[in-house]
C-alpha positions in Angstrom: 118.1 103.2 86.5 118.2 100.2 89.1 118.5 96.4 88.0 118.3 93.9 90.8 120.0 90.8 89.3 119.4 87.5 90.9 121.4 84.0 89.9 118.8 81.5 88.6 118.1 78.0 88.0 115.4 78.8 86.1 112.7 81.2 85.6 109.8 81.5 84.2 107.2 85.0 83.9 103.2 84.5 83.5 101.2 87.2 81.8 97.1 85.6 82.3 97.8 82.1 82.8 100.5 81.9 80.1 103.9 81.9 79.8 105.5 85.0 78.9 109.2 83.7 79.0 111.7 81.7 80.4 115.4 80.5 81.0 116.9 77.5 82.0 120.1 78.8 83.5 121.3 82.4 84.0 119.7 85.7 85.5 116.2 87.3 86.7 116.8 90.8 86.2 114.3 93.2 87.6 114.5 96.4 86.0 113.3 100.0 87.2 113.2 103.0 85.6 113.9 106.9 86.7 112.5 109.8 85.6 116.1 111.4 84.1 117.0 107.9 82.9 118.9 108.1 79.6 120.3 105.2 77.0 123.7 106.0 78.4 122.5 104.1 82.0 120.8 101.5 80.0 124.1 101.2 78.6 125.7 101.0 81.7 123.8 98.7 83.6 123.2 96.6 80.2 127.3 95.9 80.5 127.7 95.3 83.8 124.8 93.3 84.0 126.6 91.1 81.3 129.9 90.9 82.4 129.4 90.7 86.5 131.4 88.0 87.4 128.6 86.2 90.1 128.5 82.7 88.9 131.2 80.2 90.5 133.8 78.8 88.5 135.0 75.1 89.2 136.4 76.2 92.3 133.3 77.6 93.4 134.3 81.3 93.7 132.5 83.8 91.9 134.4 84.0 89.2 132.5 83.5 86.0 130.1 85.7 84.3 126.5 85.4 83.0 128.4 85.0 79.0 131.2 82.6 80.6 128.4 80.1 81.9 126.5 80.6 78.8 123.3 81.8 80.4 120.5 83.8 79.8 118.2 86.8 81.5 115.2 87.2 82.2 114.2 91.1 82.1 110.5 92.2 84.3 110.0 95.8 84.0 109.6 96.4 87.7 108.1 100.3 88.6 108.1 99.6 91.9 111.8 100.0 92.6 111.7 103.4 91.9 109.8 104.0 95.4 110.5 106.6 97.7 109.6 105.3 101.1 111.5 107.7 103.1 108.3 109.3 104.7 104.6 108.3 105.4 103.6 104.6 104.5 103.0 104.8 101.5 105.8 104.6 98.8 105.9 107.6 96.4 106.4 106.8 93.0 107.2 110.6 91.7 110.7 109.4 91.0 109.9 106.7 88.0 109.8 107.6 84.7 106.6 108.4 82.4 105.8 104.8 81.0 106.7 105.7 77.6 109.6 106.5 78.4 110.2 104.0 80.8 108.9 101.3 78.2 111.6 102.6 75.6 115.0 102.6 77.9 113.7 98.7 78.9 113.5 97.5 75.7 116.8 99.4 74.9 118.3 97.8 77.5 117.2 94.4 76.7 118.7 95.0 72.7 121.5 96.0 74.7 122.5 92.6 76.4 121.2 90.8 73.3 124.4 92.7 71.7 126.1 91.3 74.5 125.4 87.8 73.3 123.1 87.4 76.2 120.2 85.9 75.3 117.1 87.9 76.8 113.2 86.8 77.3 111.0 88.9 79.1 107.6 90.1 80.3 105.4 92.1 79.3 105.9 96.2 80.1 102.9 97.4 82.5 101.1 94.1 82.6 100.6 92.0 86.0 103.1 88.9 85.8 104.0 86.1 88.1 107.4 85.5 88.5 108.4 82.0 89.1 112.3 82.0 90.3 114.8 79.5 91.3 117.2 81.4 93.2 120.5 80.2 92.8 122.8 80.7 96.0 120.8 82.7 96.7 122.7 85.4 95.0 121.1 89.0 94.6 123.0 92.1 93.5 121.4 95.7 93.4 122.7 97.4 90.2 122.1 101.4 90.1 123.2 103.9 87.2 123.4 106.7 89.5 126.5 105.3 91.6 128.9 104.8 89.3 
């Protein structure tokens, strides 16, 4: 499973026009997953998603959490960074899990940071959305369950 988190102003995700959710303060999480993916990376990622210390404290280091700055995620279901682009041009997607599947271990992960006293909005699974982002810093971090 690979998250991409990135430190927002705000966010917002548009499904046909409308507004499908939005934050004010906290983290775009884009959220990928593989085919092998079980609850126990959701888990994983879900946690350190929650506790990774990338917002700056008073002294500006990153010091503070996305709980410590009372913020909230936004969580796309993102297929596409399951690609394999290591030959040809086009990227293979063997590698990402059937959509149910796929569809169950992102809405487990999002009732995972929601016990995490984050609170989550997100898309919608499989539908076309615009993401509207205010990157913060900017500050991106690549999450993946398969190097821990």
């Amino acid at each position: 499973m690979i998250a991409v988190l990135q430190r927002a102003r705000d966010a917002r995700v548009d499904i046909s026009g409308n507004t499908s959710g939005a934050i004010d303060h906290g983290l775009v999480i884009l959220l990928g997953v593989l085919e092998g993916d079980s609850e126990e990376d959701a888990d994983y990622l879900a946690d350190k998603s929650a506790n990774l210390r990338i917002f700056s404290d008073e002294d500006e280091k990153m010091n503070l959490s996305v709980k410590d700055v009372d913020g909230s995620a936004l969580v796309i279901s993102q297929f596409t960074l399951c690609a394999d682009t290591r030959k040809g041009r086009r990227p293979s997607y063997m590698d990402a899990a059937a959509p149910d599947v796929a569809n169950e271990l992102y809405e487990y992960y999002m009732e995972h940071l929601k016990r995490q006293d984050v609170p989550v909005e997100s898309g919608e699974f499989g539908a076309t959305m615009d993401v509207h982002l205010v990157n913060e810093g900017p500050v991106t971090i690549i999450l993946d369950s398969r190097n821990r």
